[in-house]
VOGU-3710 file (C-alpha; in Angstrom, 3 decimals, decimal comma):
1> xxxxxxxxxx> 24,964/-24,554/-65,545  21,425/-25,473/-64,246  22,160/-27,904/-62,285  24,497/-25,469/-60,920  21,932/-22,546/-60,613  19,384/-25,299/-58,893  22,154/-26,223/-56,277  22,065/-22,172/-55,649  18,638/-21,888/-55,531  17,912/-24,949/-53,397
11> xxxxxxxxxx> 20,508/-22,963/-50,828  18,920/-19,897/-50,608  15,788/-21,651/-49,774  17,436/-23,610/-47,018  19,589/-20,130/-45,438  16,125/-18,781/-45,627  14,369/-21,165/-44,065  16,901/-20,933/-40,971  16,687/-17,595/-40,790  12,969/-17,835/-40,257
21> xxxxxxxxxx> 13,197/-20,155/-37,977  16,298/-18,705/-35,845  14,335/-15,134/-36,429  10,488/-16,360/-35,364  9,161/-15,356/-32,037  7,723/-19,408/-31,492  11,610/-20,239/-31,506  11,796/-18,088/-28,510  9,017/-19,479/-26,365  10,032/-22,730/-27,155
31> xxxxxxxxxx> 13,913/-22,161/-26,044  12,573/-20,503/-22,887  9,953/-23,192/-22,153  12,895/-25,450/-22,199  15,218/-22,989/-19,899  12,170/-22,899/-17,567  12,069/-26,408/-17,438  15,942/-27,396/-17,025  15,819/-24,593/-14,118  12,983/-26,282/-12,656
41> xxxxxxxxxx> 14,273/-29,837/-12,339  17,644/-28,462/-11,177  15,539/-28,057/-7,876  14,288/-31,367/-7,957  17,411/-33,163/-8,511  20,230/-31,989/-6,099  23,141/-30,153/-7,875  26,920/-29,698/-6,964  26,240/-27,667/-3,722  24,511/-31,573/-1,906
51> xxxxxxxxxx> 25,476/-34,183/-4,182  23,502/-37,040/-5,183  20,693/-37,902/-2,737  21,784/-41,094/-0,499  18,805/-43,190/-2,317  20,456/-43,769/-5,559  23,811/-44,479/-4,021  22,626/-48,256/-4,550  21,283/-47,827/-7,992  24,698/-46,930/-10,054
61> xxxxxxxxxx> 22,358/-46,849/-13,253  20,541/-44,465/-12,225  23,428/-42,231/-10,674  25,365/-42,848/-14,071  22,142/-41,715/-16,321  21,790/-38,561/-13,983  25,640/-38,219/-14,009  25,996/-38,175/-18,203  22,827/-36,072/-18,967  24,994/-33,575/-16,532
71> xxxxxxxxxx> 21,326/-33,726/-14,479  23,756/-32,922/-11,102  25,026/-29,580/-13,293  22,196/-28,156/-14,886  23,549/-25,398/-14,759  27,271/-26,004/-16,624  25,755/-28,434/-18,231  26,522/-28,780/-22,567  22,562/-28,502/-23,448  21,902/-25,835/-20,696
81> xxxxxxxxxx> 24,942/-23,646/-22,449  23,452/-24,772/-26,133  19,868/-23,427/-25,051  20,964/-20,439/-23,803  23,393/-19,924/-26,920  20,867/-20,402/-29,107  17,767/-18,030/-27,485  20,931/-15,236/-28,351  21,277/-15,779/-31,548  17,346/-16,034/-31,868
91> xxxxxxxxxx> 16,712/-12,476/-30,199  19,414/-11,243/-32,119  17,999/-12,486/-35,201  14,290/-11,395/-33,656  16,309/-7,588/-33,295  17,207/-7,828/-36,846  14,176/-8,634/-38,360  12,001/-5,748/-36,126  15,093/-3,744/-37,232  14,324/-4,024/-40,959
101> xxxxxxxxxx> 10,441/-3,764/-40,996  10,999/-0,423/-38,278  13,557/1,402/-40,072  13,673/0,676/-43,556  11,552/3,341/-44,661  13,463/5,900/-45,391  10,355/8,048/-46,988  7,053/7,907/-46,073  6,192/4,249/-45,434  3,169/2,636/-47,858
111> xxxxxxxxxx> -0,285/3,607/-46,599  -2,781/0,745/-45,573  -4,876/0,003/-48,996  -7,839/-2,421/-46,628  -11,056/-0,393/-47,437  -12,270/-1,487/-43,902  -9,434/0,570/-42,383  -10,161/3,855/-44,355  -12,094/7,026/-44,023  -13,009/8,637/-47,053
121> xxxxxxxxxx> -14,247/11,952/-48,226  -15,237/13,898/-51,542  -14,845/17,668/-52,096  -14,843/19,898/-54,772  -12,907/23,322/-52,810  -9,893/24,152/-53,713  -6,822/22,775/-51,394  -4,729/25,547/-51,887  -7,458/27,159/-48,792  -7,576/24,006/-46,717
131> xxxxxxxxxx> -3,916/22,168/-46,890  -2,398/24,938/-44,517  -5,270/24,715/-41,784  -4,779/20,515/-42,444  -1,119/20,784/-41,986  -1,117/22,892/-38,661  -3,585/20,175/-37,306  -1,717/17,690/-37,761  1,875/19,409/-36,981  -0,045/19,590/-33,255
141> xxxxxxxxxx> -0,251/16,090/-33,040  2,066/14,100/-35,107  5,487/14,400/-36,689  5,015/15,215/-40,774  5,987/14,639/-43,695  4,563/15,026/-46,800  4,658/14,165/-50,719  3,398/15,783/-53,829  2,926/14,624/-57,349  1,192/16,377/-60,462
151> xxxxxxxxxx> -2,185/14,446/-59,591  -1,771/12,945/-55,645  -0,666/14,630/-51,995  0,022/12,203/-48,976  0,747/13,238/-45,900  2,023/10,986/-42,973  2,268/11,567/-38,974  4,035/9,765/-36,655  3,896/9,979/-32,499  5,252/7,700/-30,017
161> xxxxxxxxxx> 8,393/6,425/-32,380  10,504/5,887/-28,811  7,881/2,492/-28,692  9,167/1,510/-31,460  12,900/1,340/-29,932  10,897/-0,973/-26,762  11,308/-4,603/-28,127  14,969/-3,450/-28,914  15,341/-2,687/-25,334  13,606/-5,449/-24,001
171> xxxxxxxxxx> 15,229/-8,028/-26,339  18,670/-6,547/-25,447  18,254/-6,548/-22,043  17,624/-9,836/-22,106  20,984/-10,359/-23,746  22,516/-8,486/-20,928  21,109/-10,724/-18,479  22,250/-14,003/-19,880  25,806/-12,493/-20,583  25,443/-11,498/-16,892
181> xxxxxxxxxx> 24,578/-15,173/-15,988  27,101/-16,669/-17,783  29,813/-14,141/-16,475  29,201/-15,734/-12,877  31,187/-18,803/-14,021  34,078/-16,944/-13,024  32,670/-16,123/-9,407  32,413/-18,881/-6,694  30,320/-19,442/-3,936  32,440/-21,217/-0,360
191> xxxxxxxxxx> 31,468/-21,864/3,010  33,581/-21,513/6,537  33,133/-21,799/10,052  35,383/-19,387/12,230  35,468/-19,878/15,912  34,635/-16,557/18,139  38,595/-15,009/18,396  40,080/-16,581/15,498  41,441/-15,403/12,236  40,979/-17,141/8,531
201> xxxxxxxxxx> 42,182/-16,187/5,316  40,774/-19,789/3,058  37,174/-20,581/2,238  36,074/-24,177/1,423  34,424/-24,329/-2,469  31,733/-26,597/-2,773  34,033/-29,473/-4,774  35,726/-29,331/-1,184  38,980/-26,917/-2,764  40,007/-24,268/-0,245
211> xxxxxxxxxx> 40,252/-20,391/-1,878  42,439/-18,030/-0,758  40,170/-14,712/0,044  43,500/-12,475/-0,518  42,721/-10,559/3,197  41,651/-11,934/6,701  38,504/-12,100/8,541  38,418/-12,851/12,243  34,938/-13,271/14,333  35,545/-11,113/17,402
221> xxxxxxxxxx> 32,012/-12,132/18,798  29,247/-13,922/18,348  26,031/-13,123/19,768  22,482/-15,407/19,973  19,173/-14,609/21,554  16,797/-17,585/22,562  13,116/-17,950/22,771  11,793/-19,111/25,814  11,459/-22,602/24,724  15,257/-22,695/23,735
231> xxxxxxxxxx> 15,130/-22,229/19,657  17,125/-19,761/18,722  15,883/-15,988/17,704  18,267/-14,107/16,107  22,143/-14,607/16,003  24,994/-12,279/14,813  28,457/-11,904/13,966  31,041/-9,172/14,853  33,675/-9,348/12,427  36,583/-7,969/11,094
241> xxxxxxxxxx> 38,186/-7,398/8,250  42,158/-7,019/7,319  44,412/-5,873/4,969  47,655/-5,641/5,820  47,422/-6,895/9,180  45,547/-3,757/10,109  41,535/-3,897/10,369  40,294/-2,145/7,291  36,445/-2,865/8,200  34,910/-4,016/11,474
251> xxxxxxxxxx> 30,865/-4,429/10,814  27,951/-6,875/12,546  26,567/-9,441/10,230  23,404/-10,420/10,868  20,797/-13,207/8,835  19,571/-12,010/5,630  21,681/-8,870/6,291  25,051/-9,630/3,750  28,170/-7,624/4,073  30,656/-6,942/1,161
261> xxxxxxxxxx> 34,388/-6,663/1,008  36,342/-6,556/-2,057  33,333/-7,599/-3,972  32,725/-10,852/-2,269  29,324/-11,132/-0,005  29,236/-13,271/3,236  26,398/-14,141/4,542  25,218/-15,746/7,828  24,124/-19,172/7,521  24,710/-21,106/10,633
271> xxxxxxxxxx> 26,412/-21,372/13,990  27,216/-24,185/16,564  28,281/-24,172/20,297  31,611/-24,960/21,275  32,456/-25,833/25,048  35,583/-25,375/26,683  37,033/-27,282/29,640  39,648/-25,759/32,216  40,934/-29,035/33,953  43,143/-29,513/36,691
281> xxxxxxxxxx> 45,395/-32,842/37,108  46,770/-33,916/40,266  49,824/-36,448/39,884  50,928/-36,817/44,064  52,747/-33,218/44,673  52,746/-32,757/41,198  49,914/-30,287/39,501  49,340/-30,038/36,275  46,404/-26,924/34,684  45,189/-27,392/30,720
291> xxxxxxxxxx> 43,219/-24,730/29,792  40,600/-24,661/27,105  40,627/-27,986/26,454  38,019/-28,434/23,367  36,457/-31,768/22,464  38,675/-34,371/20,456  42,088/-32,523/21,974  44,479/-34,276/24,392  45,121/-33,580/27,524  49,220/-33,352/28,739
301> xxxxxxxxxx> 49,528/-36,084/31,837  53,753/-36,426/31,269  53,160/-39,543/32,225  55,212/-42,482/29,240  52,420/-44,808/28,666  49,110/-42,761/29,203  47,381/-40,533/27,265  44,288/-38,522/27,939  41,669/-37,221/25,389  38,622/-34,793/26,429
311> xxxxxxxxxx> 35,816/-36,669/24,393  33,030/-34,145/25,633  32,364/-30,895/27,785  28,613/-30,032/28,921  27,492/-27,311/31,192  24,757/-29,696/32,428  26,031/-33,098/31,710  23,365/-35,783/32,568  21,679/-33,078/34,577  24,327/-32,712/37,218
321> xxxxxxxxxx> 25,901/-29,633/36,571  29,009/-28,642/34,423  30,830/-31,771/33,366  33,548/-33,504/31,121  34,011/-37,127/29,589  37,494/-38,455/29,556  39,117/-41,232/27,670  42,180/-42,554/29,543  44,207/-45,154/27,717  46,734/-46,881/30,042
331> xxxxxxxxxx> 49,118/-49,300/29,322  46,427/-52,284/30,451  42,904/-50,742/29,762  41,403/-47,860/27,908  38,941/-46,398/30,780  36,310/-43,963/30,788  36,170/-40,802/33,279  33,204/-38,508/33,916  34,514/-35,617/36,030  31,717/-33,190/37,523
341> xxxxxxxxxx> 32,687/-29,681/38,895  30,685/-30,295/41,537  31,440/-34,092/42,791  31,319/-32,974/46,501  27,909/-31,682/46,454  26,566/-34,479/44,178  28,496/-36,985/46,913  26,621/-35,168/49,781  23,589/-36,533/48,072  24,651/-39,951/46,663
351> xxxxxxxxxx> 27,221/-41,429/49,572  27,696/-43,816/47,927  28,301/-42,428/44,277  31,712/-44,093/43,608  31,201/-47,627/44,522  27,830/-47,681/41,961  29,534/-45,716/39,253  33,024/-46,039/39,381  33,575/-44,205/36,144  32,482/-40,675/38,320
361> xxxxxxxxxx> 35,456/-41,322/40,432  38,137/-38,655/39,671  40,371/-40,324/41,008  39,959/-43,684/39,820  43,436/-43,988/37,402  45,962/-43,863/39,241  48,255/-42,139/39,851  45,772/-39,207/38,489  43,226/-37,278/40,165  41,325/-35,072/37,449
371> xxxxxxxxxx> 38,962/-32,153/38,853  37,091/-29,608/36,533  37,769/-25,999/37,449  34,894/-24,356/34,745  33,164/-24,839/31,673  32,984/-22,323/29,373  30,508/-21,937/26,053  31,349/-20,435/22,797  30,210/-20,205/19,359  31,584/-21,407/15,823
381> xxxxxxxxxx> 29,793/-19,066/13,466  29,390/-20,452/9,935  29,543/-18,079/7,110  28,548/-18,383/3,407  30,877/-16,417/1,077  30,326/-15,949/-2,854  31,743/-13,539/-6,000  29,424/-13,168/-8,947  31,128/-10,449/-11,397  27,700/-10,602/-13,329
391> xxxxxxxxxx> 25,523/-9,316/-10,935  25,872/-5,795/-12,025  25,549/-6,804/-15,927  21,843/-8,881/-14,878  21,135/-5,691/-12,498  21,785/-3,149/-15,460  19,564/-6,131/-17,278  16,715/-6,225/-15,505  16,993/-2,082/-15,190  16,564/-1,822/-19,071
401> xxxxxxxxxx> 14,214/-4,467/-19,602  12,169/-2,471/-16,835  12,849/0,771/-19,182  11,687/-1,462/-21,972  8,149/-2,631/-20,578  7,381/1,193/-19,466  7,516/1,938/-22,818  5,121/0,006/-24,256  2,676/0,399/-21,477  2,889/4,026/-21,436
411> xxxxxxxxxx> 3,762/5,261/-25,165  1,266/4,621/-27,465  2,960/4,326/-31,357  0,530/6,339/-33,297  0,211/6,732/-37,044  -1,704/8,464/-39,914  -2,015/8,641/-43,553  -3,669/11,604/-45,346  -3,661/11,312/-49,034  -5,691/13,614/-52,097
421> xxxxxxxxxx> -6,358/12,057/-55,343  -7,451/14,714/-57,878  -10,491/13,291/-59,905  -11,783/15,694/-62,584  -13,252/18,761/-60,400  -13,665/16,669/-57,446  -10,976/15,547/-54,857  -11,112/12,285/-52,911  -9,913/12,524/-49,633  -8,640/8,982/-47,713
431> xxxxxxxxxx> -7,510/9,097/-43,970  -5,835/6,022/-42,389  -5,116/6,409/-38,460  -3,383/3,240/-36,355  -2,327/2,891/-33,169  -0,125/0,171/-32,072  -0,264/-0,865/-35,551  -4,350/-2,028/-35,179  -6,693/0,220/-37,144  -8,214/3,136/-35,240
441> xxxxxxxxxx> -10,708/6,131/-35,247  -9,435/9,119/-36,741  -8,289/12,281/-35,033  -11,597/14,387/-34,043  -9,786/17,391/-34,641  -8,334/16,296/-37,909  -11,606/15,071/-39,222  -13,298/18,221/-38,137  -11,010/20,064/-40,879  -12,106/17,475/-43,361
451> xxxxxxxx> -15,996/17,728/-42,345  -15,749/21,369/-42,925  -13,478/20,741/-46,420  -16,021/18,228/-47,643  -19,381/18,478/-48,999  -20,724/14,799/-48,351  -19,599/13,677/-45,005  -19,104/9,667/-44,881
//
């Protein structure tokens, strides 16, 4: 039976000893010192979105170290998530506690017995003349209540009780915020590249799945202004949306300018130029026209045994106007082909042009003769496109832990203690006053009732 009643007691002491740990407000700086810290180094080491810097490709220790302390995924990482855990359960516990020591007076809460923090005063008149002109005084300023007893009268004020409720709003809303954070798990974030006329319905997730986006989005135009010395100024995207194969949004998207639809946000991140080449092949009294011809596509010859590939397109290709490379395998030789849209006006210059280069001879395969009609430029607009279902929950977050702050700074908690001892003929008259819970001077106005009640002022 004692050993029994030890084994009890020795438990308590150790549920208790949690629960002043899980419930002190050092547990909490320490758990967000350490969230600080993990969110800092996931910007030193690079995460899911680039990988594992090329450096440590040759150091598999290193990359296998990084790779089981999840150092790559801070972020879904098994100690991020435990931190995290564990800071709720300590601000619930911290909400708890402040719970109990706000609320669990249900009477008039024990005044402050420190001599240093009381102002005292003797009298001899009776109270029956005094209490009511004490009582509407106070009633001005403070919320009331009072008890009597055959020998004793206390009265205690209250103002400001809504700071009071401000660490439960600021502890909750910090709650709110991490359940926000951890709701965007189920969001993604996906890049794509659509070329100006063309229509996509996939995005590319940064483990390199494709997502279906459930509508279609098609780049109608893309539009870039320059600086004089070339770098670009501002770019934008004219696109549309559709449901239904009918457009059910058409809107510009511009940098730092996001557009939503169906709760996912693209944003412009990038663009590159893509050149188009309309070609013209001559095969005797044959004629053959490809149009927009991109680099990397063939090129039909219906020829058995030779195949043509455009390998690049250049509106000023090695400074001599608009011009394509061609590769030209034949059934003896792979050959090379430049072909300029203007080859008779670089001849008139350079006679001589096709016995020094003979790759700028059009002509040169036989039995082809390749001339370039026109170049044309257009862009490949890259888009960023994410879902986070907990941005409104870390919004509403942020909004109450705003609410929370205000409150402190602007509602002082004020509180007072007026109590009567009856000694013999004379009262004794103590007045406690706090604000914020810190000692402070008394109410003039109160203590002008008191001067006047008193006979020896303190």
């Amino acid at each position: 039976m004692l050993n029994s009643n030890r084994d009890t007691g020795r438990k308590t002491t150790i549920l208790y000893r949690l629960w002043e740990i899980l419930s002190s407000l050092k547990t909490a700086i320490v758990l967000l010192f350490c969230l600080v810290a993990a969110s800092i180094l996931s910007t030193l080491i690079p995460q899911l979105a680039g990988g594992l810097s090329d450096g440590t490709d040759n150091i598999p220790l290193i990359r296998r170290i990084l790779s089981d302390l999840k150092l790559t995924d801070v972020y879904h990482s098994f100690w991020y998530i435990g931190l995290a855990f564990l800071l709720c359960v300590n601000l619930t516990a911290c909400m708890i506690r402040s719970a109990r020591r706000a609320f669990r007076h249900h009477g008039i809460p024990s005044m402050p017995l420190s001599p240093m923090k009381e102002t005292t005063f003797t009298t001899s008149e009776d109270l029956h003349e005094v209490l009511p002109r004490l009582k509407e005084t106070v009633n001005k300023r403070f919320m009331v209540r009072v008890r009597e007893d055959h020998d004793s009268w206390l009265m205690y004020g209250e103002k400001g009780f809504l700071r009071r409720l401000a660490p439960f709003i600021i502890h909750g809303s910090i709650l709110v915020i991490i359940a926000g954070v951890a709701l965007g798990v189920y969001g993604f974030n996906a890049t794509v590249e659509i070329p100006e006329g063309e229509t996509i319905e996939t995005v590319v997730l940064k483990n390199g799945e494709p997502k279906t986006l459930g509508f279609q989005v098609r780049c109608d135009q893309f539009r870039v202004e320059h600086y004089e010395n070339g770098m670009p100024k501002d770019f934008c995207s004219l696109l549309s949306f559709f449901e239904d194969n009918q457009v059910a949004l058409q809107v510009p998207l511009r940098v730092n300018h996001p557009v939503s639809f169906h709760d996912i946000r693209f944003y412009q991140s990038g663009y590159s130029p893509m050149s188009s080449a309309w070609i013209t092949i001559s095969m005797g009294n044959e004629i053959l026209e490809a149009e927009a011809v991109k680099p990397g596509e063939i090129i039909p010859l219906n020829k058995a045994g030779f195949i043509a590939r455009l390998k690049r397109v250049d509106q000023n290709l090695m400074k001599l106007g608009p011009g394509i490379q061609i590769t030209l395998e034949t059934p003896e030789r792979l050959q090379q082909l430049w072909v300029f849209k203007d080859i008779e006006h670089i001849q008139a210059h350079i006679p001589d042009l096709f016995a020094k280069v003979p790759a700028f001879n059009p002509g040169l395969v036989k039995p082809f003769t390749f001339s370039l009609n026109k170049v044309e430029t257009s862009y490949i607009t890259g888009l960023t496109a994410s879902r986070d279902p907990g941005v409104p929950v870390v919004a509403a977050g942020a909004i109450f832990f705003l609410v929370g702050i205000i409150l402190i700074f602007t509602i002082p908690c004020q509180r007072i203690w007026i109590r009567i001892d009856s000694h013999g003929l004379s009262r004794k008259i103590s007045i406690v006053q706090q604000r914020n819970d810190l000692p402070h001077k008394p109410d003039k106005q109160i203590m002008n009732v008191l001067y006047d009640t008193s006979k020896e002022k303190p």
